[in-house]
GULOFI-488158 format. One line per field, with one value per residue: residue number from 1; residue in three letters; x, y, z of N, C-alpha, C in turn. Coordinates in nm, 2 decimals. Layout:
# residues N
n: [NUM:...];
res: [ala:...];
nxx: [X:...];
nyy: [Y:...];
nzz: [Z:...];
caxx: [X:...];
cayy: [Y:...];
cazz: [Z:...];
cxx: [X:...];
cyy: [Y:...];
czz: [Z:...];
//
This chain:
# residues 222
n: [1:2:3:4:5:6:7:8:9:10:11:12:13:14:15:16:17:18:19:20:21:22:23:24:25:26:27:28:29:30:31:32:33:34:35:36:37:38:39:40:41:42:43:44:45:46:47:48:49:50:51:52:53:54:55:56:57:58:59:60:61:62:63:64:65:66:67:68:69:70:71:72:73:74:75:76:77:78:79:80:81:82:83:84:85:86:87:88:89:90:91:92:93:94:95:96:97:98:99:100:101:102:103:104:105:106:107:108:109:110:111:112:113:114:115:116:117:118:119:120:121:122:123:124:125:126:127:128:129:130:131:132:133:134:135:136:137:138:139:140:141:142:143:144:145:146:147:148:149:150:151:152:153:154:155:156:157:158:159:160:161:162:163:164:165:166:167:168:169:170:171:172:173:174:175:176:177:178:179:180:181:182:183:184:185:186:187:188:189:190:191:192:193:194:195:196:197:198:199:200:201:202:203:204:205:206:207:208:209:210:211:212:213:214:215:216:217:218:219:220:221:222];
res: [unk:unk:unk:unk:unk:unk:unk:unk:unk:unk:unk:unk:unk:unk:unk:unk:unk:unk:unk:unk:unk:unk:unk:unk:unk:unk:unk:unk:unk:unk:unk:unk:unk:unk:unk:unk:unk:unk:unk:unk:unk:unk:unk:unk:unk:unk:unk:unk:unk:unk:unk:unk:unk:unk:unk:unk:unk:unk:unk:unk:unk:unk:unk:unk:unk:unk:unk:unk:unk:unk:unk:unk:unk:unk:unk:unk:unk:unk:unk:unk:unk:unk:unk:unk:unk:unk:unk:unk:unk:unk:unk:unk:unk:unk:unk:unk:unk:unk:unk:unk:unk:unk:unk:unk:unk:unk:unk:unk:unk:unk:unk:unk:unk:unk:unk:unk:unk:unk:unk:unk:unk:unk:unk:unk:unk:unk:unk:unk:unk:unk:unk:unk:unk:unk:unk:unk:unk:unk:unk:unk:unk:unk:unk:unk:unk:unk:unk:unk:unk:unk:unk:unk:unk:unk:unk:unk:unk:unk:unk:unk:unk:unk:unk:unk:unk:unk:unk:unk:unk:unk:unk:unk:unk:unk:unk:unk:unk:unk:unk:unk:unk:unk:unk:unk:unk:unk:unk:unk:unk:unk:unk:unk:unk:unk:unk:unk:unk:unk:unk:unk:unk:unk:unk:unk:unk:unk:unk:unk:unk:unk:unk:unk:unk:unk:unk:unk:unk:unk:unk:unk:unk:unk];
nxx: [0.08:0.17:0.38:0.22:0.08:0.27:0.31:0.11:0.07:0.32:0.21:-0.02:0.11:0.27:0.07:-0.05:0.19:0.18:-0.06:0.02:0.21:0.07:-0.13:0.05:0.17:-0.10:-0.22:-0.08:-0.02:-0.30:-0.41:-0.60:-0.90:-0.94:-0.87:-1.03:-1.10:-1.16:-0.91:-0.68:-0.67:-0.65:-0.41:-0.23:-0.26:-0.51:-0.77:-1.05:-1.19:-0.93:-0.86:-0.98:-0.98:-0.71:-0.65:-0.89:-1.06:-1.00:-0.94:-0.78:-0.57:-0.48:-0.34:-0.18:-0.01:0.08:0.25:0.44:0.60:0.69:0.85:1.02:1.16:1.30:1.41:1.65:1.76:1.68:1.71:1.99:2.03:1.87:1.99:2.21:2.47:2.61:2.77:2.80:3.01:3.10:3.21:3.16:2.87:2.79:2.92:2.75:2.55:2.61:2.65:2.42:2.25:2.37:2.28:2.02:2.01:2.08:1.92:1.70:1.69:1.81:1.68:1.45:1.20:1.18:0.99:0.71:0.70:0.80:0.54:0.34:0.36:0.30:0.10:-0.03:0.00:-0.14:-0.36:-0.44:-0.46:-0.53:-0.34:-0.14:-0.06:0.00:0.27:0.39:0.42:0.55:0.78:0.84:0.84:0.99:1.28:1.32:1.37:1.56:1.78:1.80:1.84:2.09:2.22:2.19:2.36:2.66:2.65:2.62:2.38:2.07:1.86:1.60:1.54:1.36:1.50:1.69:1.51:1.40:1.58:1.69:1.44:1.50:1.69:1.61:1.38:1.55:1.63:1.43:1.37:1.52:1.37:1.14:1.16:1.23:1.24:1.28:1.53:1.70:1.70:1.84:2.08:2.15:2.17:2.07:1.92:1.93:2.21:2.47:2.72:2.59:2.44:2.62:2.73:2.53:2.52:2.75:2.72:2.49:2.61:2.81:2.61:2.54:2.76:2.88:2.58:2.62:2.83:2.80:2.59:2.74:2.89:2.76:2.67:2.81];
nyy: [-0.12:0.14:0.18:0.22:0.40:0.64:0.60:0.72:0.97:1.05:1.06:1.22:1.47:1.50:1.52:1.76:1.92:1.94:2.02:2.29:2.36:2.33:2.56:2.81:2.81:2.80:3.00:3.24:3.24:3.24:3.39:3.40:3.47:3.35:3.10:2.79:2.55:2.30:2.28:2.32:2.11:1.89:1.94:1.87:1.66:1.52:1.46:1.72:1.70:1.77:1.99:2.12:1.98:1.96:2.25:2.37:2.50:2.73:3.00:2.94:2.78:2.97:3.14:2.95:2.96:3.19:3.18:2.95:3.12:3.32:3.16:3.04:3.25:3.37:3.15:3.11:3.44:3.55:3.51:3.52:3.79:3.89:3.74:3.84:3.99:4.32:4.51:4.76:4.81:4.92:4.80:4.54:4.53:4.56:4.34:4.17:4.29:4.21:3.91:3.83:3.95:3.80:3.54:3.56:3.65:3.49:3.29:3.40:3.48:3.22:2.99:2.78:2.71:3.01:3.10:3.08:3.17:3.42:3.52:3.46:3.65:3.88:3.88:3.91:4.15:4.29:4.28:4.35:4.18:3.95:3.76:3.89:4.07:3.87:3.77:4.02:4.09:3.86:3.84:4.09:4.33:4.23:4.20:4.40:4.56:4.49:4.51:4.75:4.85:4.73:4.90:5.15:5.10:5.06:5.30:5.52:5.66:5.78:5.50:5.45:5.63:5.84:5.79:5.60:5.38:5.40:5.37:5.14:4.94:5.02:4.87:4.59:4.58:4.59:4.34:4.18:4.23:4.09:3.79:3.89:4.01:3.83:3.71:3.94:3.98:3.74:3.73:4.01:4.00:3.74:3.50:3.18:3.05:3.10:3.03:2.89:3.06:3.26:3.37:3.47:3.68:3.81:3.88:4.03:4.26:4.36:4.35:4.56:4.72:4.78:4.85:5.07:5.26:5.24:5.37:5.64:5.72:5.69:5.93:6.10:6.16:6.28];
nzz: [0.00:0.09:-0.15:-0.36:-0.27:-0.30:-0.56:-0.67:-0.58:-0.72:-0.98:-0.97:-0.94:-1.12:-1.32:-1.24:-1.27:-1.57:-1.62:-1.53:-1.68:-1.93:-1.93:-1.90:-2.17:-2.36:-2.24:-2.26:-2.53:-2.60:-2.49:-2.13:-2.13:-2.39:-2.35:-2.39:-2.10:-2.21:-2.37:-2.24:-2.06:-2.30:-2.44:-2.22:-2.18:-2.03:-1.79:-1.78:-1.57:-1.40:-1.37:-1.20:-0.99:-0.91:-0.89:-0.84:-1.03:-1.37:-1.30:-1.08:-1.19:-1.31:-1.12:-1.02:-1.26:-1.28:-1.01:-1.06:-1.25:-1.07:-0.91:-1.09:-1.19:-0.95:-0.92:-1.11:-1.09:-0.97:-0.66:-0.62:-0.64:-0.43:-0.22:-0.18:0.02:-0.05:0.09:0.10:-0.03:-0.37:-0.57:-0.55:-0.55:-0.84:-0.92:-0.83:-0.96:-1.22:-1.21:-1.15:-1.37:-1.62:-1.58:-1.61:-1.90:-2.02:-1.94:-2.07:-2.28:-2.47:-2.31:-2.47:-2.26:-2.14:-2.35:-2.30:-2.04:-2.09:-2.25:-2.13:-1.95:-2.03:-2.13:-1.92:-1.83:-1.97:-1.93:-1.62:-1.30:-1.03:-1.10:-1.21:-0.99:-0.80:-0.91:-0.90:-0.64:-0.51:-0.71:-0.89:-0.73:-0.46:-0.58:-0.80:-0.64:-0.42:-0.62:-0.68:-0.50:-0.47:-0.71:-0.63:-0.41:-0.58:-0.75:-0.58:-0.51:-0.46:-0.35:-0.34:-0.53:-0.79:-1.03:-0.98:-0.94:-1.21:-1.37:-1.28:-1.42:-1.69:-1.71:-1.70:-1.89:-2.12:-2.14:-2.13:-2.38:-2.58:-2.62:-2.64:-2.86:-3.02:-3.30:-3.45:-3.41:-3.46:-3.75:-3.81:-3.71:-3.87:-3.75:-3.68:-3.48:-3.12:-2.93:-2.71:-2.75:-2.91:-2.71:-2.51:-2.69:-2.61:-2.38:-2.26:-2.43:-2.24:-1.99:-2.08:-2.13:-1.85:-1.69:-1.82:-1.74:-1.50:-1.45:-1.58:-1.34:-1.16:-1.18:-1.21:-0.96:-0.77];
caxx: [0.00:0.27:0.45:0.12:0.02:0.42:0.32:-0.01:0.11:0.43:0.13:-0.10:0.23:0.34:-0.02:0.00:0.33:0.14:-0.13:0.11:0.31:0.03:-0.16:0.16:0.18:-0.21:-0.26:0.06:-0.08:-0.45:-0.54:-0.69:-1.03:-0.98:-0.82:-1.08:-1.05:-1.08:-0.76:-0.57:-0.70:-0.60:-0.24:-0.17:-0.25:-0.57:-0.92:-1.11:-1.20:-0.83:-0.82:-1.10:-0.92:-0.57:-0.65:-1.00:-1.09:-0.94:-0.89:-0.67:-0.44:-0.39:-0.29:-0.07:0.09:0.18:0.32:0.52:0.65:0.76:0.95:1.13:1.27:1.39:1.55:1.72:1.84:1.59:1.77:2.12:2.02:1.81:2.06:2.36:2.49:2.72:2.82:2.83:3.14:2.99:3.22:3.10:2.72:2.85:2.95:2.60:2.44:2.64:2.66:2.22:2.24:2.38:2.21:1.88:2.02:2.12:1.77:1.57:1.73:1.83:1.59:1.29:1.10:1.14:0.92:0.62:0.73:0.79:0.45:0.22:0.40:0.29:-0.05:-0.12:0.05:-0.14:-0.52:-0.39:-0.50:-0.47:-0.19:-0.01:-0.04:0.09:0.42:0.43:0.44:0.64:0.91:0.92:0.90:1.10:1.39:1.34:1.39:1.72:1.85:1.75:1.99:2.26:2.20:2.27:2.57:2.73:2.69:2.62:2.25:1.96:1.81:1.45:1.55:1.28:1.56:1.74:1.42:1.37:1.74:1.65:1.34:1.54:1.79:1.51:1.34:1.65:1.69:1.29:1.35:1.61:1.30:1.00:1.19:1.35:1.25:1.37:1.70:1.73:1.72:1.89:2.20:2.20:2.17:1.99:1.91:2.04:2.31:2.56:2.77:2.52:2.38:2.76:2.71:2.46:2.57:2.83:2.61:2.37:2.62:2.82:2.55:2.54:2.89:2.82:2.50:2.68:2.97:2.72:2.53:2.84:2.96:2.62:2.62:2.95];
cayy: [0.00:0.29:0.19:0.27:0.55:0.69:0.60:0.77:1.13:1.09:1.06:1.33:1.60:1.51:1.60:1.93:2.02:1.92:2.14:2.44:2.41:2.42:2.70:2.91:2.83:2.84:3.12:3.33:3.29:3.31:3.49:3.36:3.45:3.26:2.96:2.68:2.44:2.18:2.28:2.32:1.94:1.86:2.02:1.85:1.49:1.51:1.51:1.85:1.73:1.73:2.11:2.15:1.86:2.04:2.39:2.46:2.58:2.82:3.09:2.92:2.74:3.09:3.18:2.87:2.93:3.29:3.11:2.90:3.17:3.39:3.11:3.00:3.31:3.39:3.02:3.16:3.52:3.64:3.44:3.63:3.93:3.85:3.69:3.90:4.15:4.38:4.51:4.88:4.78:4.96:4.72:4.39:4.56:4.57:4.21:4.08:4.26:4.14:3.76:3.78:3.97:3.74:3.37:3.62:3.72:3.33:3.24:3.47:3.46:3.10:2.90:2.74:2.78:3.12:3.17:3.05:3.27:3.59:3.55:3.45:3.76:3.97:3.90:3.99:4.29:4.40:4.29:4.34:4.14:3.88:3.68:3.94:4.08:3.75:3.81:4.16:4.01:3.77:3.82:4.16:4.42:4.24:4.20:4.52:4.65:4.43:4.57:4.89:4.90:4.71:4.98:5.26:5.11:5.07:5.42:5.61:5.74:5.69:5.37:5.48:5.76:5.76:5.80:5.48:5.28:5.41:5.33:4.94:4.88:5.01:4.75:4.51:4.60:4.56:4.20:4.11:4.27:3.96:3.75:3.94:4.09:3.75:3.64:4.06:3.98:3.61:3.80:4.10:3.93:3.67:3.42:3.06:3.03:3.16:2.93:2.96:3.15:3.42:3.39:3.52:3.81:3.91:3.92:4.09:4.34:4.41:4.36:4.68:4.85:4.84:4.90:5.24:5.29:5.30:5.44:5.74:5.74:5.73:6.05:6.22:6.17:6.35];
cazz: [0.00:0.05:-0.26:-0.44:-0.26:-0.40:-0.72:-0.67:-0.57:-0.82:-1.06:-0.91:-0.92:-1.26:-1.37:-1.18:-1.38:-1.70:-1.64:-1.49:-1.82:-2.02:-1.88:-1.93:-2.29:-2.40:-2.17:-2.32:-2.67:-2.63:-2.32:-2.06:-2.19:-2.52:-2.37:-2.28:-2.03:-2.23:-2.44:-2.14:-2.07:-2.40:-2.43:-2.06:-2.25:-1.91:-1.83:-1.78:-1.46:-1.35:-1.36:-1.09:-0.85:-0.86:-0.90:-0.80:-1.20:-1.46:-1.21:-1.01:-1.24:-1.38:-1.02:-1.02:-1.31:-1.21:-0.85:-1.11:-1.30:-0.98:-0.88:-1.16:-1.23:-0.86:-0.90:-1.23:-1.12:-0.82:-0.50:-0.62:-0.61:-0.27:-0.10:-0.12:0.04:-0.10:0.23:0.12:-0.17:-0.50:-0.72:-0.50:-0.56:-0.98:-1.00:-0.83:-1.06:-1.34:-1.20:-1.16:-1.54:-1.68:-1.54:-1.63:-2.01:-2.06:-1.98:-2.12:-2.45:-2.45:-2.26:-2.49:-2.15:-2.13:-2.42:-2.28:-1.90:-2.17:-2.32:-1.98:-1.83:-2.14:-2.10:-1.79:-1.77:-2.05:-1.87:-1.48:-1.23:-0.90:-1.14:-1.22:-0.86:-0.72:-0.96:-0.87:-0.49:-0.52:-0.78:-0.95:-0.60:-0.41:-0.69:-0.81:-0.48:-0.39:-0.76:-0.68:-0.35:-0.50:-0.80:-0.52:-0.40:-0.72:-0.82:-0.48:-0.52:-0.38:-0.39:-0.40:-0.62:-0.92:-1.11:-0.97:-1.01:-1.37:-1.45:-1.29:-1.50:-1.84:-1.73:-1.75:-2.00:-2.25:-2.10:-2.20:-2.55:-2.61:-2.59:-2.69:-3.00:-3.09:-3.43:-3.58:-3.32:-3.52:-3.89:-3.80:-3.67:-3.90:-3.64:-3.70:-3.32:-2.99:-2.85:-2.63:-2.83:-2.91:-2.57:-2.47:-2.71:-2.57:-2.22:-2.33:-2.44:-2.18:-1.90:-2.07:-2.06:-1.69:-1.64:-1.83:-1.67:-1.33:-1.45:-1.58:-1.19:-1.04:-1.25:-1.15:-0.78:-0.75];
cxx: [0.08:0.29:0.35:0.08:0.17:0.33:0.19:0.03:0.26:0.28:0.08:0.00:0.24:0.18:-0.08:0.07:0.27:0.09:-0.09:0.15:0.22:-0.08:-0.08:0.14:0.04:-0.24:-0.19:0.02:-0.19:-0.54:-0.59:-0.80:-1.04:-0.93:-0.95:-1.01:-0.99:-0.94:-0.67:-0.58:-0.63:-0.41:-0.21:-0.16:-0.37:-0.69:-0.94:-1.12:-1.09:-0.82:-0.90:-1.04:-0.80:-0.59:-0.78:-1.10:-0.95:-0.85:-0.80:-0.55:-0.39:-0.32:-0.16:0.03:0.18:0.32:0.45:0.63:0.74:0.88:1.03:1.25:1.35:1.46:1.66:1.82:1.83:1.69:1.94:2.11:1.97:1.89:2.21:2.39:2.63:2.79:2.87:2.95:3.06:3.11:3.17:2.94:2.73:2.86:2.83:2.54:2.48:2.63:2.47:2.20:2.25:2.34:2.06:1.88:1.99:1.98:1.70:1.59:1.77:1.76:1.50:1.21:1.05:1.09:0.78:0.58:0.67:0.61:0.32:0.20:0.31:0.14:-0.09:-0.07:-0.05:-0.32:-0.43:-0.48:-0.44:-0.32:-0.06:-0.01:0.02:0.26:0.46:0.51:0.56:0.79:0.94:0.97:1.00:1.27:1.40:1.44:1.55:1.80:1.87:1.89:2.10:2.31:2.28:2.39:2.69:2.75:2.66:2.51:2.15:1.87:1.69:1.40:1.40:1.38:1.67:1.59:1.38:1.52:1.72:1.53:1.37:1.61:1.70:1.46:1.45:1.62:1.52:1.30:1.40:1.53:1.16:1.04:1.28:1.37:1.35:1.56:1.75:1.80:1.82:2.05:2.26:2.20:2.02:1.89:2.03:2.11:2.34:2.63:2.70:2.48:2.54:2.79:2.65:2.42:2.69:2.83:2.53:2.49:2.75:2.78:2.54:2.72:2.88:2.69:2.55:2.74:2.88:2.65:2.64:2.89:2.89:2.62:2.73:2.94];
cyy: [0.13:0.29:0.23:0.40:0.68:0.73:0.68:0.90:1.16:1.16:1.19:1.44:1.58:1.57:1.76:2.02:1.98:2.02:2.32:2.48:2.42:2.49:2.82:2.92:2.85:3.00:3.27:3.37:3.29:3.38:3.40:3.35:3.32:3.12:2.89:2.62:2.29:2.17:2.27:2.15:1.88:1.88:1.94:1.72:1.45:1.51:1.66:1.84:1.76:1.93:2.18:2.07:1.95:2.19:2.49:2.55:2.67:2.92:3.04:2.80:2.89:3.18:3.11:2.87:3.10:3.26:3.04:3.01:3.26:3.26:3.04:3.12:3.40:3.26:3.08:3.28:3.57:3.65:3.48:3.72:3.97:3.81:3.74:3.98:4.26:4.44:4.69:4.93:4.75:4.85:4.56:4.42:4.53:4.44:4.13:4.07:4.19:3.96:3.73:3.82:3.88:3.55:3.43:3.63:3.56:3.26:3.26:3.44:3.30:3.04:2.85:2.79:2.90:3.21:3.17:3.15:3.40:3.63:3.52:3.61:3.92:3.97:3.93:4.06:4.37:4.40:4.25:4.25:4.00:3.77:3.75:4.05:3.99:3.76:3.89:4.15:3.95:3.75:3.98:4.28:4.37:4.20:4.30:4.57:4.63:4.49:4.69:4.99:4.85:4.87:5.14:5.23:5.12:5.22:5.58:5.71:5.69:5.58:5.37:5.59:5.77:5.76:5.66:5.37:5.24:5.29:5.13:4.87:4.90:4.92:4.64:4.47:4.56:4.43:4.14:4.11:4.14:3.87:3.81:3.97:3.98:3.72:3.81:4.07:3.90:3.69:3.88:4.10:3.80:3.52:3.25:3.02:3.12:3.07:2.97:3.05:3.32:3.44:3.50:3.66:3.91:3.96:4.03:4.25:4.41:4.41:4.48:4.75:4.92:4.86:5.08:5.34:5.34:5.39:5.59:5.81:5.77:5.87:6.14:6.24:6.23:6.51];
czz: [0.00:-0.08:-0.37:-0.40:-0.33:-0.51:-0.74:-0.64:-0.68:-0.90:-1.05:-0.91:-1.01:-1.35:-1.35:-1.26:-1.47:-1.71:-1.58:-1.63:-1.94:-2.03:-1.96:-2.11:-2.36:-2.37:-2.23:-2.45:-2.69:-2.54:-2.26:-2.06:-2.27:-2.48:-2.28:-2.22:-2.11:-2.36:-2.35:-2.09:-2.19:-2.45:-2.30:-2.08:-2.09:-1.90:-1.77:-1.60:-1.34:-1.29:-1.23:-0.97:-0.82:-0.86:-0.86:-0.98:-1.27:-1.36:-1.13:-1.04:-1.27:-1.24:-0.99:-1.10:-1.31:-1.11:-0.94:-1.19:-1.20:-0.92:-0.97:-1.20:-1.11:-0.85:-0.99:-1.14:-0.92:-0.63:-0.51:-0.57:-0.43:-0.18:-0.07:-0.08:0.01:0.04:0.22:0.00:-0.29:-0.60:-0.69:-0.60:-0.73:-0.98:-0.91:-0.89:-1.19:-1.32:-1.22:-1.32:-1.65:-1.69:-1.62:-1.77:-2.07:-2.09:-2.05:-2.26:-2.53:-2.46:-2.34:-2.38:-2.13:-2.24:-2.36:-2.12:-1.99:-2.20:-2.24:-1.94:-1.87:-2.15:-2.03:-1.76:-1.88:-1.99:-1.73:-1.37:-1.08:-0.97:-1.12:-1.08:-0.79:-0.77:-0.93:-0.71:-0.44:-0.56:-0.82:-0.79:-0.51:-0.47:-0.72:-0.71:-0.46:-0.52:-0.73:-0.56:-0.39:-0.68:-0.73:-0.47:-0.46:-0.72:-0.71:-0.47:-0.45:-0.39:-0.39:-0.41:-0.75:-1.02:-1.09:-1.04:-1.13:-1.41:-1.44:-1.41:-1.61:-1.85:-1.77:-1.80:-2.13:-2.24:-2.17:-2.35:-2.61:-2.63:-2.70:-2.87:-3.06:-3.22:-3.55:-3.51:-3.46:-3.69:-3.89:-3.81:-3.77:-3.84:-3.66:-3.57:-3.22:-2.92:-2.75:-2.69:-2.85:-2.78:-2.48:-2.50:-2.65:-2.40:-2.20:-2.36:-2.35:-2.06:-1.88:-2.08:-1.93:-1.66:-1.74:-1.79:-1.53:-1.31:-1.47:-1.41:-1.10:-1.03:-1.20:-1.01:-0.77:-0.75];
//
């Protein structure tokens, strides 16, 4: 009897992650509105009823798969930034952000996964509500925030400057573009896919812009 009840909650979890992962991806490209259930059943290889047993309905996979989304990407960059402390040493604060920049660039631009994250994230920022409230919660304010202060140490300003916080969300923002803007990146460049290789570039890239971003903040606070 244990050894079945195992095999019975493996089971019961691995259908959980089916219907998380495809939430994220239905949900990303047809809205929430337009995605039925039973596509999300369907896409998950499940029945309809499954979505009601693990999640309570629609509404609360799309809560779940926010919950999933906030934590995959403090596994990725989030729990760096969160967990260090620069200790007041603006070039320690400089290579956190560059060590979280770049685990975050790698992903975003890289990852398969992180197309299906980019394009959940993009929906619900564009109709707001308790999902993208749970991410806001969760992953972007308090990351922001920790950026925000290692942002001030680096360059010696105030750390809930609006002009530091602006400066964090353009860093951001570049890093989503890699992503959102992939297929005119792909052409543009030349580029058949994003590898490692280009993935390199483009760390490269974004993590000189913060070394002249700072170097800029640091010049101003003076």
């Amino acid at each position: 009897m244990p050894k079945t009840d195992k095999a019975t909650r493996t089971s019961s979890e691995q259908t959980r992650a089916a219907l998380i992962d495809a939430g994220l991806r239905l949900f990303g490209r047809k809205g929430f509105e337009g995605t039925p259930i039973r596509d999300i059943a369907a896409e998950a290889k499940t029945n309809v009823a499954s979505i009601a047993y693990h999640f309570g309905g629609k509404d609360g996979l799309r809560l779940a798969c926010a919950e999933a989304v906030a934590l995959r990407l403090r596994q990725v960059a989030g729990q760096t930034i969160l967990s260090s402390d620069a200790g007041g040493d603006g070039e320690k604060a400089l290579a956190i952000m560059e060590t979280a920049l770049t685990a975050l660039v790698t992903f975003i631009a890289a990852r398969p996964e992180a197309r299906d994250i980019a394009a959940f994230m993009m929906r619900e920022m564009s109709d707001p509500g308790p999902a993208l409230d749970q991410i806001y919660t969760n992953l972007i304010h308090p990351v922001h925030g920790a950026l925000c202060r290692l942002w001030g140490t680096a360059t010696g300003t105030d750390p809930e400057s609006p002009s530091t916080r602006l400066a964090v969300f353009a860093l951001a923002g570049q890093i989503v573009y890699f992503r959102i803007g992939r297929p005119v990146i792909l052409k543009r460049m030349g580029w058949q896919d994003i590898g490692p290789d280009e993935a390199n570039q483009i760390v490269a890239t974004v993590t000189g812009n913060l070394r002249a971003l700072v170097a800029a903040g640091k010049a101003g606070a003076k």
